[in-house]
C-alpha positions in Angstrom: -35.3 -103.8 16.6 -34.6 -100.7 18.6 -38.3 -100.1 20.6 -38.8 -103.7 21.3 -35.4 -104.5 23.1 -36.3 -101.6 25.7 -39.7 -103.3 26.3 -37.9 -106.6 26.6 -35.5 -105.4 29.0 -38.0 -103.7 30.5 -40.3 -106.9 31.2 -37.6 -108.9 32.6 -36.4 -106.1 35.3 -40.5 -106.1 36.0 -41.0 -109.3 36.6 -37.6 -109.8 38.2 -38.3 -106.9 41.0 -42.1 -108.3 41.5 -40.7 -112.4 41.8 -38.1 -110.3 44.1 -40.0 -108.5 46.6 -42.8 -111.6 47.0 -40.0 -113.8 47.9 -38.7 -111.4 50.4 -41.7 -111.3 51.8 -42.4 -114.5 52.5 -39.1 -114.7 54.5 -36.8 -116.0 51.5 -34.2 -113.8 50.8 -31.7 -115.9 49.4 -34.1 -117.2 46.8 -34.8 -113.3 46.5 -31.5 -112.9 45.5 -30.7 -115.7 43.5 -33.8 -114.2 41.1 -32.1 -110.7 40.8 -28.8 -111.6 39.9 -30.4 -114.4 37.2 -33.3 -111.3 36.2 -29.3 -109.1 35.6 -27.5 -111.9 33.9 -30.6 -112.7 31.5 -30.5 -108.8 30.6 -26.5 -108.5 29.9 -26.9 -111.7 27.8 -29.7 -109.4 25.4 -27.0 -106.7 26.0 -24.0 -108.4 24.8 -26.1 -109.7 21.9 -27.2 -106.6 20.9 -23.1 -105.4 21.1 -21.9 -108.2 19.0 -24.2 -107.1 16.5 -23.9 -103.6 16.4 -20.1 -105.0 16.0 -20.6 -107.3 13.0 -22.9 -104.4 11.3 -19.5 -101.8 11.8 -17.3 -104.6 10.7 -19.3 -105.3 7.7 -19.8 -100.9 6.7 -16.3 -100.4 7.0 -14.9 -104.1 4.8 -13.2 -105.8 7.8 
């Protein structure tokens, strides 16, 4: 689980920063934008996915 979250992450910001800098250059920045702060809020969702389960496995080693 650990090596293939990084890579995922990884992807998304690459992809985000490419879709990014072609829409800037073709004179739509606000579309440029709109990508990068959807290319951040896809990665805290794997984030906060990954947190809730490193919570449940804690929860579930100490008997809560």
């Amino acid at each position: 689980m650990g090596i293939e979250i990084i890579f995922k992450l990884a992807g998304i910001g690459l992809v985000t920063a490419i879709v990014c800098m072609l829409l800037k250059r073709s004179g739509k920045e606000e579309m440029a934008t709109l990508t990068g702060v959807a290319g951040l809020v896809l990665g805290l969702i794997i984030l906060i996915d990954m947190v809730v389960q490193l919570f449940s496995a804690l929860q579930s080693l100490f008997g809560y």
